[in-house]
N, C-alpha and C positions, 0 to 999 in steps of 0.2 A: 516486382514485389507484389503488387496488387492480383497479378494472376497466381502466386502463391499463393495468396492468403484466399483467395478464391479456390483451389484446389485442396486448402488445407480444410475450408470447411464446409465443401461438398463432400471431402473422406468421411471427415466425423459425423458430417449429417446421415449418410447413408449407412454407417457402421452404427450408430444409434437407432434407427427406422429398425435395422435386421435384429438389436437383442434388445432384449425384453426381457426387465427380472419374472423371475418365477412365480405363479401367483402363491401366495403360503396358503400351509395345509390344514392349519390352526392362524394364533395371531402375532408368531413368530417365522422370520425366514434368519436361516444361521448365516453365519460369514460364509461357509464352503457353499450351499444354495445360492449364496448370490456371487461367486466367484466369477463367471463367464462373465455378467455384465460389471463386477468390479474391473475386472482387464480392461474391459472396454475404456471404462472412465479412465481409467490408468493411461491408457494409451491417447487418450485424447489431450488429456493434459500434458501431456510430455508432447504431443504435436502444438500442439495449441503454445506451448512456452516462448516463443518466439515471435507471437503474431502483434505485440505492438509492438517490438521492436521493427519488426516489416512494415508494417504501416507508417510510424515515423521514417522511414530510410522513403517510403514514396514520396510521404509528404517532405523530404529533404528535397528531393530530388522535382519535386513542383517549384515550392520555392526558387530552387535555382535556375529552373525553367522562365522564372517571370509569371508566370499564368496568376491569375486572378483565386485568393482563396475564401473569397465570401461562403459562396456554397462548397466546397468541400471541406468548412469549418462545421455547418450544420450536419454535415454528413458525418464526418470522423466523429462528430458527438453523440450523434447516435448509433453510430458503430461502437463505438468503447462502450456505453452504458449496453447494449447485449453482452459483448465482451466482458463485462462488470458482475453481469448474473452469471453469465456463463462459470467464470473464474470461481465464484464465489459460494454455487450449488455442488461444482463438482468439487470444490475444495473442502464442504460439510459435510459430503457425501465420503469422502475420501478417509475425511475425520473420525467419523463415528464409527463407518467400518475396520479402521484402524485399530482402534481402540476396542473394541471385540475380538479381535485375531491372535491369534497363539504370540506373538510378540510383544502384546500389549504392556503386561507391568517390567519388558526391557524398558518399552520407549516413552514410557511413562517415566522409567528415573529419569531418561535422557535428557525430560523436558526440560525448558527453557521459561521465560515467561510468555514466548511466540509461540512454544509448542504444545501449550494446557497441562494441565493439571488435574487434580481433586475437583475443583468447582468448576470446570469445562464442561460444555454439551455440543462437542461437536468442536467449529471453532470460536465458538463463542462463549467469553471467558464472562462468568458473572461477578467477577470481582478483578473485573481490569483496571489496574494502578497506572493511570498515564503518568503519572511522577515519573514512576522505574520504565515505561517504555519512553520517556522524554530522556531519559540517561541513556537507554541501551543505544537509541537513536543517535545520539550525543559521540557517544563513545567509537560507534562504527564508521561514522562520518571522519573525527578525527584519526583511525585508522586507515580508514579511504585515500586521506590525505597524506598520512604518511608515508603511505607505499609508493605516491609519485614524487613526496615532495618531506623528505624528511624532516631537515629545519621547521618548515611550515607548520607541518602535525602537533611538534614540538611545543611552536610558539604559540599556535591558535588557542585561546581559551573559549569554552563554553560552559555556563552555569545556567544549570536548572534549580530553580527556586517553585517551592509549591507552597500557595500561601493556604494553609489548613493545619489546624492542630492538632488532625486523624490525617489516617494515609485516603486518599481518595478512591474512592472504589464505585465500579456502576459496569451494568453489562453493555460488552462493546466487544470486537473480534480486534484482537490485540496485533495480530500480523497487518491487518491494513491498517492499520493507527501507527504503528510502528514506520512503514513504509511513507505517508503521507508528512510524517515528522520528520524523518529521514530526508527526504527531499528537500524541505523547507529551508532545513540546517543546512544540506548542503549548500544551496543556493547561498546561502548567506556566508558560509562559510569560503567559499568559491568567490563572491566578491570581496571580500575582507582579505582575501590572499595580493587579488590584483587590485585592490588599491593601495596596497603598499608596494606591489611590484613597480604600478606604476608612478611612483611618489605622493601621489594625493592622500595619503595616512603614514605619517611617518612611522609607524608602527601598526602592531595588529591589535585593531580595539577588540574586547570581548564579545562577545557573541552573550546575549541573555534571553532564556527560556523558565516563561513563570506558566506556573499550572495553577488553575483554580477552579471552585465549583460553587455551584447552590444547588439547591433542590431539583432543579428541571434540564440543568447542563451544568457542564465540563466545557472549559474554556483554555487553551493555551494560545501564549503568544509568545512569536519568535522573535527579538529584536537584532539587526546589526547597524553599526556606524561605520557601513562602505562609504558611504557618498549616494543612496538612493538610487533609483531608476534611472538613467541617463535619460536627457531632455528629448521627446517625442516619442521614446519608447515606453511609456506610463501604457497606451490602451493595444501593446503588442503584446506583452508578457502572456496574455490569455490568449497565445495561437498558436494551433500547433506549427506552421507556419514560420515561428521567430524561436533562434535560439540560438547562446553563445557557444554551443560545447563543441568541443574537434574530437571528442571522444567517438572512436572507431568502431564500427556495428556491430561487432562481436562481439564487443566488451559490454555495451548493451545485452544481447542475446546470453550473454553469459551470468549475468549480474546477480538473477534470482530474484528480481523485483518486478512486480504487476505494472511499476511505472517506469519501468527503464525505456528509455527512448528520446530522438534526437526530437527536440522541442515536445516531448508532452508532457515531462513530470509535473509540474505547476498545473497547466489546466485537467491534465489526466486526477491529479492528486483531488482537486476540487471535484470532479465528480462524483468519483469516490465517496467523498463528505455529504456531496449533498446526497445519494444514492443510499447515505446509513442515514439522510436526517436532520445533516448537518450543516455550515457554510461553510467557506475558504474566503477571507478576503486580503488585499493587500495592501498596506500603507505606503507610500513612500513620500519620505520628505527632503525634497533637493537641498544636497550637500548633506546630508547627514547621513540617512540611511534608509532602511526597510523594516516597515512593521508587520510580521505575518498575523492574522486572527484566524486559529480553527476553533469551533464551535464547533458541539457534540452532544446530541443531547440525551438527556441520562436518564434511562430505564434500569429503574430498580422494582426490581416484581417480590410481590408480598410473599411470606416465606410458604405459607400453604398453596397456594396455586402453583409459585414456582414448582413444588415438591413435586406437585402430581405431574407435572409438566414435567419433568426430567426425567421421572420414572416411567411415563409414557415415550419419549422417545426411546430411553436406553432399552425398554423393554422390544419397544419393536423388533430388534436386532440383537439372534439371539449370539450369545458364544457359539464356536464352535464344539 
């Protein structure tokens, strides 16, 4: 796995080195001018889709080995935060060109709340509602579930509660907020299943997500009443190293998530967080449950700066 992911980005490194957007002729370059090197990006990210899932499948395969993961904890950490930029330049890059291309107001109806809108620059949404990305989160999770586990999907509740008497809004990129909450719920949801499988909750307690804000941040928190971290694994969760899933590689690779992979979504997710700004931390209280806290912190730009600032990116890139 390692010498893949070594080969994957020696390809991409050397295919980036040979193209080079075009210098513009004025202070516009159009979507068709920068076609060659959009391919490029295109192609990398479509190589690139698999690379943590590969890295988690070595770091399984350490783990099983026995070997020692002190230092290839500090490694893998600052492999994913390149990883992190990488994802997330070529993902803006990908965005804004998008959005200039003869397809544009298709996949503009198409949108979603993951996929932008009117007030998107790129993929950063200036009026991102984590309320509605705490439900979509919510909702996909419990879908998740039901496709292995019907009854379960069924039963499992989840409530998002947002405590504001407006909708909460602050600039944030909705796809990795979505992802990083996504996780969270799952995990939660994922012990809440097996503590009733294996007696310790006679039933499935609710799953509860409250969203809140002030002036400076955006705060959610996950709660469940599994039964908490099991005794000694409190300071393993943050490794890539430990994890409960039997879920198969592929379905990893397959998944469409920046944290898909065997033991990283928890610490992967936390990078993430703190890489926009933010924290991940995690409560747990024996016999009862888990407390997730992400923390996000809320930039809202004054409406005149903003202005010229969106009309300066959108400008650079012209239509074709």
């Amino acid at each position: 796995e390692l010498v893949k992911l070594h080969k994957i980005f020696s390809d991409s490194f050397r295919e980036l080195r040979l193209a080079e957007p075009p210098a513009p002729k004025d202070s516009h370059l159009t979507v068709s001018e920068l076609l060659p090197y959009t391919e490029v990006i295109r192609t990398l990210r479509l190589r690139h889709r698999g690379v943590v899932a590969l890295l988690a499948e070595a770091m399984r395969k350490i783990e099983h080995s026995g070997m020692k993961g002190n230092a290839f904890q500090s490694w893998a950490d600052s492999f994913l935060l390149s990883r992190i930029s990488t994802e997330m330049l070529t993902s803006h890059y990908m965005a804004v060109v998008d959005s200039h291309g003869p397809h544009a107001s298709r996949s503009q109806a198409l949108s979603s709340l993951l996929l932008g809108g009117p007030d998107c620059i790129g993929i950063v949404d200036t009026k991102c509602n984590p309320g509605k990305i705490c439900e979509e989160a919510a909702e996909a999770v419990k879908k998740m579930l039901a496709s292995s586990n019907r009854s379960a999907g069924e039963e499992l509740q989840i409530n998002v509660h947002t405590h504001s008497s407006s909708a909460i809004e602050f600039s944030y990129i909705p796809k990795y907020l979505f992802f990083i909450v996504q996780e969270l719920i799952n995990n939660s949801a994922q012990a809440t299943v097996e503590a009733k499988r294996t007696g310790r909750r006679a039933s499935m307690q609710p799953i509860n997500v409250t969203v809140c804000a002030d002036q400076k941040q955006v705060g959610i928190k996950i709660s469940d009443q599994a039964g908490g971290v099991p005794a000694g694994k409190a300071d393993e969760i943050w490794s890539y190293l430990f994890s409960t899933s039997k879920q198969p590689f592929q379905d990893y690779v397959e998944s469409g998530s920046p944290l898909a992979g065997w033991g990283v979504g928890l610490p992967l997710g936390r990078l993430y967080a703190r890489y926009l700004g933010g924290s991940l931390e995690i409560m747990s209280v024996p016999g009862t449950g888990v407390d997730a806290y992400l923390f996000l912190r809320r930039i809202c730009p004054l409406t005149e700066s903003f202005r010229e600032l969106q009309t300066s990116i959108s400008d650079s890139v012209a239509p074709i």
